[in-house]
N, C-alpha and C positions, 0 to 999 in steps of 0.2 A: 318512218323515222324522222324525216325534214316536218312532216305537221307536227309532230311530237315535239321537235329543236325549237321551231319557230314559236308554237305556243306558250312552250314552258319559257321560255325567254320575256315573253307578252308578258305574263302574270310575275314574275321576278321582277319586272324594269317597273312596270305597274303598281305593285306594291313598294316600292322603293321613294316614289318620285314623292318631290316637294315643291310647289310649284309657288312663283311668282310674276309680275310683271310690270309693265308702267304703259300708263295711256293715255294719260291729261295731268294738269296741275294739282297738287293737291288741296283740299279742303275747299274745293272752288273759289282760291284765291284769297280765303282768309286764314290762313293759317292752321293749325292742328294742336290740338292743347293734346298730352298724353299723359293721365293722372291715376297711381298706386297707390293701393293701402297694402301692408303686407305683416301678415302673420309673424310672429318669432325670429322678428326682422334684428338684426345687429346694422351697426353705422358702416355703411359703405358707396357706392359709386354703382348708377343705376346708366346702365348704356346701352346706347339705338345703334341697332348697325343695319347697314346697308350690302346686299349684294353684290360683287366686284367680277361675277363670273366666273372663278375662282373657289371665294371664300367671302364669308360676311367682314366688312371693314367697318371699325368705331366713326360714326360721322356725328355723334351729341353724346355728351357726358352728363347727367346732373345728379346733387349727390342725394343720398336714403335717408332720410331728419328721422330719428326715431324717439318715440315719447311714449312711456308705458308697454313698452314690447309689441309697439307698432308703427311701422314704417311708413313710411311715405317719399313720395316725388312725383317731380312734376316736368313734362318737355312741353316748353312753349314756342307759339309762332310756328311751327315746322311747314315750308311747304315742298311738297314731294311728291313726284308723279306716283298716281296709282302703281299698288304691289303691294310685295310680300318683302317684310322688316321682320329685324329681330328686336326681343327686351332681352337685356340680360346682365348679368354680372360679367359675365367671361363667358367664352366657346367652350363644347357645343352646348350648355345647358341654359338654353335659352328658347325664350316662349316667341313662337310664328304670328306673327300681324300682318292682317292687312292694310294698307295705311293709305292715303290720298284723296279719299274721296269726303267722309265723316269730319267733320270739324271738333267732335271730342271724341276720343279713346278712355275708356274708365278700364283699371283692373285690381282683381284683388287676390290673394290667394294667400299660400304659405311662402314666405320666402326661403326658406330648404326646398322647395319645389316648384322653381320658378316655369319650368316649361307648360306646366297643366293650369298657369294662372288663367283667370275665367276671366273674359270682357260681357261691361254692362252696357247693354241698350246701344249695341252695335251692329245692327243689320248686315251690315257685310259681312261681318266675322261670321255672325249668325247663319250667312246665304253660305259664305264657302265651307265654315262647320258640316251642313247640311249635304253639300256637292260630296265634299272628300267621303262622306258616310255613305253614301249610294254609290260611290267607285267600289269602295271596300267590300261592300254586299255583291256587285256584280264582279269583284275579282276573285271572290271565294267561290263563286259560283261557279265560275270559267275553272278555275281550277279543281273543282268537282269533277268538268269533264273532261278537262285534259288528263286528268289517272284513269277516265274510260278507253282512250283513244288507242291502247296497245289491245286490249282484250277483244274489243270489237272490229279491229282489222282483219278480221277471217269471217266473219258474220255478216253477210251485205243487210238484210233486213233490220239487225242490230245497231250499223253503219247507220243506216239511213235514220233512224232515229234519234242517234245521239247527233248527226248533222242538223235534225231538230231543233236540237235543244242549244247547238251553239248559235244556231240563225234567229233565237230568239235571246241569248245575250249580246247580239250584233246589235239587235233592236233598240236593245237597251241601253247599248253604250249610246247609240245614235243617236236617239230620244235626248238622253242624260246631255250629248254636245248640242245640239240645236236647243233645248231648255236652257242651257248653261251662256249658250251666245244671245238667249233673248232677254234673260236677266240683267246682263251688266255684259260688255266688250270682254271686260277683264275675266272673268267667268268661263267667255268663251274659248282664251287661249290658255286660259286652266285645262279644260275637258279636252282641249284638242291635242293634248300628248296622252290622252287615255283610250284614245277614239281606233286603235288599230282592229281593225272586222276580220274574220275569220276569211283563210281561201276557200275554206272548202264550200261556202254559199255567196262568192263574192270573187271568182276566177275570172269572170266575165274573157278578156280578149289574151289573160296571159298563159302560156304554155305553159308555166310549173310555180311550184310555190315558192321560188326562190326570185324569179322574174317579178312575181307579185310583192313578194317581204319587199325588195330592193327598193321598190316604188310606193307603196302603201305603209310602209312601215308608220311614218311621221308627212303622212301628207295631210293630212288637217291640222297641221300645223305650219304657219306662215315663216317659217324662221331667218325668213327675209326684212321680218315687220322689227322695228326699231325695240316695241315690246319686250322683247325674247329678251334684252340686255338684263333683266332683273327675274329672269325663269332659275331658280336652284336647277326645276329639276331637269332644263334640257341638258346637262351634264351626265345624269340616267339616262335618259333617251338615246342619246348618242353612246355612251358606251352600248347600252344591250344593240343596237343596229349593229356597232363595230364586230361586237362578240358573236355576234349572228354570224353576219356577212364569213369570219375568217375563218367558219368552222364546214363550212356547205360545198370546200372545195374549189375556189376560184382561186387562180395564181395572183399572185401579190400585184401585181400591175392592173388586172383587173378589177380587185377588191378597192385600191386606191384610187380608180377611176368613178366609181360608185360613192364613194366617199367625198373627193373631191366635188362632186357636182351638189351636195350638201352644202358648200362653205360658198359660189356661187352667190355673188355680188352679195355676200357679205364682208363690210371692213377690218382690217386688222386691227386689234388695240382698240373694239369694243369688247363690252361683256359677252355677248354671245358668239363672237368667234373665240376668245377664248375658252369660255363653256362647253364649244362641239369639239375645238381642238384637247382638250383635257380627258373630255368623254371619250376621244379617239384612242388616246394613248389608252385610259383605263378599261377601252374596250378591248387593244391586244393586252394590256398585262392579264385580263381575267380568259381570254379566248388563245387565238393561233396563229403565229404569224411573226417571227425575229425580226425580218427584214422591215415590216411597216411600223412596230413596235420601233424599231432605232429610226426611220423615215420622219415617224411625226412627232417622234419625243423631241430630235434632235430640232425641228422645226418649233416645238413649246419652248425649251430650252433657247434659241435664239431668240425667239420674238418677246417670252415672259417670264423666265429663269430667273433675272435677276431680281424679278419684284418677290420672290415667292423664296427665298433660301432654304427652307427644312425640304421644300417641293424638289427643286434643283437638284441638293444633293442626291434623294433619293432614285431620280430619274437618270443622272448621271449616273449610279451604280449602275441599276436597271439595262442602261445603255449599255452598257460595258460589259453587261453579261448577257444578254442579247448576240452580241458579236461575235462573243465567243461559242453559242449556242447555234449560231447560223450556218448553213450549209457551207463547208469552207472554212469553218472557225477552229480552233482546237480545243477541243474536247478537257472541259476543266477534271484539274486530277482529284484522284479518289485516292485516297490509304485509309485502310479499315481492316478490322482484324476477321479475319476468317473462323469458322467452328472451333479450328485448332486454336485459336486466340495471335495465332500470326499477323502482320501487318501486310497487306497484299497492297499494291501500286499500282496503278494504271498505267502509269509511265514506263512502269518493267515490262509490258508486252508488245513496246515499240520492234517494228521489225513484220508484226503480225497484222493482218486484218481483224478486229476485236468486235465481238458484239456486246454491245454491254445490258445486260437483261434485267428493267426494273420487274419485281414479281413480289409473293408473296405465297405463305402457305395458305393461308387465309382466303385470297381471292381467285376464285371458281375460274372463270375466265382465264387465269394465268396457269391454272393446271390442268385447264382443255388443251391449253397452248405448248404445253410442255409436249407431249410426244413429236411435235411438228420441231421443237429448237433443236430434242434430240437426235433426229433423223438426219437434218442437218450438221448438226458438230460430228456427227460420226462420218459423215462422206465428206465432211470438207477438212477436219483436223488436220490431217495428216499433208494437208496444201499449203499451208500456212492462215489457218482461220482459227480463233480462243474465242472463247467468251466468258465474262465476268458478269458470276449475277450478282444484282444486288438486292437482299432484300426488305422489304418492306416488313417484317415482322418485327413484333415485341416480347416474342420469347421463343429462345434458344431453341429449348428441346421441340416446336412446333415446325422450325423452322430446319432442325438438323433430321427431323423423320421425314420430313417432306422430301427436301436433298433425296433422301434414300429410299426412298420408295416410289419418286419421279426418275430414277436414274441418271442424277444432274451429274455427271463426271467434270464439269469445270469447276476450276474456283468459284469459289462464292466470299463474300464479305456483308457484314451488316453491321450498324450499330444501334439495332433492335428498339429504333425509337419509334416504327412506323411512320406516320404521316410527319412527323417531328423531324425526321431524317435531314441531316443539312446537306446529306448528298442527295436526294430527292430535289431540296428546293434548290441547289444549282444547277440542277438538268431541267429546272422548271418542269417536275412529271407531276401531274395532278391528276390522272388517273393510270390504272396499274389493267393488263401489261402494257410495256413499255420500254422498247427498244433505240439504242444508237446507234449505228453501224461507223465504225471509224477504220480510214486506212494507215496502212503501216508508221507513217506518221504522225498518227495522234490526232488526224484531222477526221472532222464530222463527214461523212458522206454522206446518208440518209437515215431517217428516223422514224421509227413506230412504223416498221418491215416486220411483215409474221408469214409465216405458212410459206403458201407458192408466191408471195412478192418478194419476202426473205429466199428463199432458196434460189429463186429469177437473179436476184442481185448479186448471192454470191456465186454462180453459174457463169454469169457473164465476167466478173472480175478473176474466178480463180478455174474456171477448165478449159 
């Protein structure tokens, strides 16, 4: 299951990533002409932006002359350390450049579609065109295998073959990073956030695959090197590492130590501390973990909050329900009408230990789980233990036969929007089942308890 997490994560963060960087002067000190012809162009404002670790920022404006239903502009003088630039009218629909090194930029296309504009007689563009299309063929590949990797864990012979075939896209990725660093510097710290090699042909001294993620994840990449200030995609990088890391089981102090040794004589209030610290957060909002999730937001929010407003606010929310979602927090309320169309409360079974059951008729999983819930509410009911399901369905009658023929005798409430549910996305439940266990007070105790860990917990609190 962890080769499974670890990989599918690889190919996710992999296909994601946008990469840029800076490593000399641009234009070798003469400047950078950047000149468009443009299709079905109307009169507007053509702008360069620059990477801020963050978000792309407007750094030249110049404006679109159009004559005959074609456009033009022109950026002059530019000097800019090697990377990755945008063209554009506005965020995000904007076309990726590499910029620094070439002393003229040509482009042309349709202006309705500015991100597929095509550059002339630009060997860089051309070099890294070429890298990102060999990432893409060896990402689709890797993920060929990673849909083998459940079927063949009972198969050792089977096993051994498809370890094959991943120790030969190791190869490739390798090849592709050492090709990529002999071409151009810049090249090389492109490839070197693509470069993660499988454990299963590359364990060498460490004990499990989790020792190995922790350390190999991103270690061909320097993100010590000044470079890294203009990488989009070490923002991906770091999230999938975070979302990894919070799901494999290590206590929050552990996870943040692992973390922490990332950021590790890197400055505050560069681009790429900002970049790892963003990835951090956006690594617990998509993964596991309230307490680190408020730890490092509160820490983005202090040091970069006020540059970023639409950001702030929503991290602020974020934070605030995080708190109340953490072990100790109180448990946000639910009103939802029940089969009968009654409005049921959460608030009303103060007094009681509650377990609140995310479920569905639909999801398999949550109706193996039903015999074990009900075994429990029958020996502990009458101690003071309820539980409120809630469900994930979007129709009634799928959801009222289910109740009845799982023998849910507790409350139930839904508002039959499925995954849409706004009581789902205040529990933060992103998959189903899915349990909260709160005590008489409304407060969280533990979360996502099934079977003998559920029965253990309410043992020890109610016999």
């Amino acid at each position: 299951m962890k080769s499974l997490l670890f990989t599918a994560f690889t190919f996710l963060l992999l296909a994601s990533l946008t990469c840029g960087t800076a490593v000399n002067e641009g234009g070798n000190g003469k400047g950078i002409l950047i000149t468009g012809e443009l299709s079905n162009a109307r009169t507007d404002t053509m702008r360069l932006f620059q990477w801020d670790g963050v978000e792309p920022q407007i750094i030249s404006s110049v404006p679109i002359k159009v004559k005959k239903g074609v456009g033009s502009f022109k950026f002059k003088g530019l000097n800019l350390p090697v990377g990755i630039y945008f063209v554009g009218i506005k965020s995000p629909a904007l076309k990726q450049l590499i910029l620094g090194e070439e002393n003229l930029i040509a482009l042309n296309g349709d202006f309705n579609d500015i991100p597929k504009l095509s550059t002339i007689d630009s060997p860089m563009n051309d070099e890294f065109e070429k890298l990102m299309q060999d990432v893409s063929a060896q990402q689709q590949e890797f993920q060929g295998l990673i849909g083998q990797v459940r079927r063949v864990a009972n198969n050792p012979q089977q096993k051994i073959e498809l370890d094959k075939k991943f120790k030969a896209v190791d190869d490739k990725r390798l090849a592709l990073y050492e090709s990529a660093k002999a071409k151009h510097p810049f090249f090389g710290h492109v490839a070197s956030l693509y470069t993660y090699l499988s454990f299963q042909n590359n364990q060498g001294a460490y004990k499990d695959e989790i020792s190995y993620f922790i350390n190999e994840f991103m270690a061909k990449a320097n993100v010590k090197d000044a470079s890294f200030d203009y990488i989009p995609a070490l923002v991906e990088s770091m999230k999938g590492y975070v979302n990894t890391i919070s799901r494999v089981g290590l206590d929050h102090l552990k996870q943040q130590e692992h973390i922490d040794a990332v950021f590790t004589d890197i400055p505050e209030n560069t681009n790429r501390h900002r970049s790892l610290l963003l990835g951090t957060v956006l690594g617990y909002q998509a993964g596991k973990g309230e307490d680190n999730l408020i730890h490092y937001g509160e820490k983005f929010l202090t040091l970069y909050g006020d540059r970023y407003p639409p950001l702030q606010n929503s991290l602020t929310a974020q934070i605030s329900k995080a708190k109340n979602m953490r072990i100790g927090g109180e448990a946000p309320e639910i009103a939802e009408k029940s089969p009968e169309g009654e409005v049921v409360k959460l608030s009303d079974f103060r007094g009681k230990y509650v377990l609140i059951d995310f479920w569905a008729s639909w999801c398999g999983p949550c109706r193996k789980e039903n015999p074990n819930v009900v075994k429990v509410y029958n020996k502990y009911k009458s101690k003071g233990f309820e539980i409120l399901g809630v469900s994930l369905d979007n129709s009634k009658d799928r959801w009222v036969s289910a109740i009845e023929k799982d023998q849910l005798t507790w409350q139930h409430v839904s508002d039959l929007k499925k995954w849409g549910s706004p009581i789902a996305k205040s529990y933060g439940v992103s998959s189903i089942p899915y349990t909260v266990l709160l005590d008489k007070e409304g407060k969280i105790l533990a979360k996502n308890l099934r079977g003998p860990m559920l029965e253990a917990k309410l043992s020890e609190l109610l016999d």
